[in-house]
C-alpha positions as CSV (number, residue, x, y, z in Angstrom):
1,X,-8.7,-3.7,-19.3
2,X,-5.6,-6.0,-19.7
3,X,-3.5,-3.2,-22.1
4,X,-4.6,-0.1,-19.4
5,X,-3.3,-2.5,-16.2
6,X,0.1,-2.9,-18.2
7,X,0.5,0.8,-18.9
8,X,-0.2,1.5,-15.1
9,X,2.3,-1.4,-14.1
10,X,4.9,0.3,-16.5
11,X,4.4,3.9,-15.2
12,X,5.2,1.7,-11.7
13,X,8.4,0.7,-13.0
14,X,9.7,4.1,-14.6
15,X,11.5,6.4,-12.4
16,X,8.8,9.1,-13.1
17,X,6.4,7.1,-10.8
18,X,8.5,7.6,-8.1
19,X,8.9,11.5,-8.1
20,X,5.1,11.9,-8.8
21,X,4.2,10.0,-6.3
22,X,3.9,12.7,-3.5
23,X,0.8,13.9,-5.8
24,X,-0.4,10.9,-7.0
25,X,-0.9,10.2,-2.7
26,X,-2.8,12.9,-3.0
27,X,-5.1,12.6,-5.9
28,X,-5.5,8.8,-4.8
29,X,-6.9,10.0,-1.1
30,X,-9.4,12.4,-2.7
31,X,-10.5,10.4,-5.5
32,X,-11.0,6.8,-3.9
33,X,-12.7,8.7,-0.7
34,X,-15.3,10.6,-3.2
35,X,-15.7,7.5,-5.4
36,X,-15.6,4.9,-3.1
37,X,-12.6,3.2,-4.2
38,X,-13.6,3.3,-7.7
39,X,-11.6,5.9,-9.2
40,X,-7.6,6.5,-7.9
41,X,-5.3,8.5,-9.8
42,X,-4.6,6.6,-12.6
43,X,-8.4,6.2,-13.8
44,X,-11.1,3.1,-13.0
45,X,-9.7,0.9,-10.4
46,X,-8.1,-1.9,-11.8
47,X,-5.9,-3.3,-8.4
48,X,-6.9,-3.9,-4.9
49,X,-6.1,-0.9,-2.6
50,X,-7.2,0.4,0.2
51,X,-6.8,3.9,2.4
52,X,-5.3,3.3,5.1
53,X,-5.2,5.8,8.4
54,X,-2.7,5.2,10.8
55,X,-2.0,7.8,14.1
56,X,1.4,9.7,13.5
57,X,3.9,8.4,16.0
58,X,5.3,12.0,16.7
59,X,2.9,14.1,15.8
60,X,-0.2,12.5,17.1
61,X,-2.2,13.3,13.7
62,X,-4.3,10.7,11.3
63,X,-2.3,10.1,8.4
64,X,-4.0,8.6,5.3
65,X,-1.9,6.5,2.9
66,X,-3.5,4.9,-0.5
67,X,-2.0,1.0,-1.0
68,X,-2.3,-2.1,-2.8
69,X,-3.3,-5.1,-0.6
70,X,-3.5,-8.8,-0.9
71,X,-5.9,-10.5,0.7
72,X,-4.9,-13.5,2.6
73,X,-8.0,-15.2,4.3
74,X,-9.4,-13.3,6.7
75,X,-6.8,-10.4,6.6
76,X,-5.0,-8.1,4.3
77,X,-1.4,-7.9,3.2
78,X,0.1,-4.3,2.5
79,X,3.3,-3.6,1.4
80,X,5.6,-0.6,3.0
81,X,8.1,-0.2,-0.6
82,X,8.0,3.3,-0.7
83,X,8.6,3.3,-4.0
84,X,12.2,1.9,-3.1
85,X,13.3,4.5,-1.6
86,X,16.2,4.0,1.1
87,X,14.0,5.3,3.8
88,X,11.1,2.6,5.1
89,X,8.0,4.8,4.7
90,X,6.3,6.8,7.5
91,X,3.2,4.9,8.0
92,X,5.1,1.7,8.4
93,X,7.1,3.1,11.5
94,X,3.1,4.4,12.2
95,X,1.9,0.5,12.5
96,X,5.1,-0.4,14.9
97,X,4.6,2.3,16.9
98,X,1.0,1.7,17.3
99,X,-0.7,-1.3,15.1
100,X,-4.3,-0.2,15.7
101,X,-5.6,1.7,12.2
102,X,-8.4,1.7,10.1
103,X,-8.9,1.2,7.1
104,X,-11.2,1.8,4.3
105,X,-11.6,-0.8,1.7
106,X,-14.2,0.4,-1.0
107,X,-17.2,2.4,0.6
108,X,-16.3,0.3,3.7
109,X,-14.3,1.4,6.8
110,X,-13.4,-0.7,9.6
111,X,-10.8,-0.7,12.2
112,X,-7.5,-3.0,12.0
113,X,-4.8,-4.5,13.8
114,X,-1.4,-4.7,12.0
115,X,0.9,-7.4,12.5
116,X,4.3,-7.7,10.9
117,X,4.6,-10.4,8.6
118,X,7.9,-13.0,9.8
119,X,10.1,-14.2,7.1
120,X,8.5,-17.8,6.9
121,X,5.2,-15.5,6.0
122,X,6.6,-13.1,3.5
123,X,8.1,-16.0,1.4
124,X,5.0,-17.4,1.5
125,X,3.1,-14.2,0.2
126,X,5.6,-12.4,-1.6
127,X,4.8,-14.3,-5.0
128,X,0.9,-13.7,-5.1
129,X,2.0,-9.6,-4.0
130,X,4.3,-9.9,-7.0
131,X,1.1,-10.6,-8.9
132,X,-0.5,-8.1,-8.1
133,X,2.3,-5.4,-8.6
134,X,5.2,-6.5,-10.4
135,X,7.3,-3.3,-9.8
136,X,8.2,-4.1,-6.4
137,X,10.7,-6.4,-7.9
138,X,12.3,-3.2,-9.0
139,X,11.4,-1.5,-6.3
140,X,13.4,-4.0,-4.1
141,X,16.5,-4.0,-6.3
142,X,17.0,0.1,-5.5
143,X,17.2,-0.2,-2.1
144,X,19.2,-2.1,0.9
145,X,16.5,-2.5,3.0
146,X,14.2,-5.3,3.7
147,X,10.5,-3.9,2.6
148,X,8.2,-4.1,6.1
149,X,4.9,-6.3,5.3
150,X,1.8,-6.2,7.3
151,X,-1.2,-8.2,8.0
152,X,-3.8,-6.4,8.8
153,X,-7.1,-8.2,11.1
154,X,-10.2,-6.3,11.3
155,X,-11.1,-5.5,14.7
């Protein structure tokens, strides 16, 4: 599976990734909820992510998001890159506004508490998130904001 996870890494990096990714969202929702998290858009699951559902901050409505994730002991680490995009992306603002979600990781779905991640703590992870997707190297170059990471605690 080595040559498929670099062919989804480059379609991460190419600017195609990007304008697909409104659909790719939401072929990833459907899929991973029918499969369990074994299928996303891009085929067999070959990185960690999870759906996560936060509560719209001015609408009031779930909204489910598909992400990669790092787990750090006893929490998870998710990313808010947008695809580096100048904007910081919706669910992000979500978590600020209220940090209690859920998520569901696999065929598992659990409620979480979100916690931004300080500086001290994204040095600390933002290496072992690189290795998991090295695009958000890119990703980080086309933009002048700082990306938003979370921790996320089960409740």
């Amino acid at each position: 599976m080595g040559w498929y996870r670099s062919v989804i890494i480059w379609f991460g990096r190419v600017g195609l990734a990007r304008r697909l990714s409104p659909l790719v969202t939401r072929l990833d929702r459907f899929l991973y909820r029918r499969s369990k998290g074994r299928v996303v858009a891009t085929g067999p699951q070959v990185f960690p992510t999870l759906l996560l559902t936060t509560l719209g901050r001015k609408s009031g409505l779930q909204r489910t998001v598909p992400l990669l994730y790092l787990e750090d002991g006893d929490r998870l680490v998710v990313v808010a890159s947008n695809w580096g995009r100048p904007d910081h992306p919706a669910w992000s603002s979500n978590l600020l506004a209220k940090p209690e979600a859920s998520i569901q990781r696999g065929g598992e779905r659990f409620g979480v508490k979100a916690t931004q991640a300080s500086q001290s703590e994204v040095e600390r992870v933002w290496p072992r998130l690189l290795e998991i997707w090295p695009p958000w190297t890119q990703y980080s170059r086309r933009t002048q904001r700082r990306f938003r990471i979370f921790f996320l605690a089960r409740q």
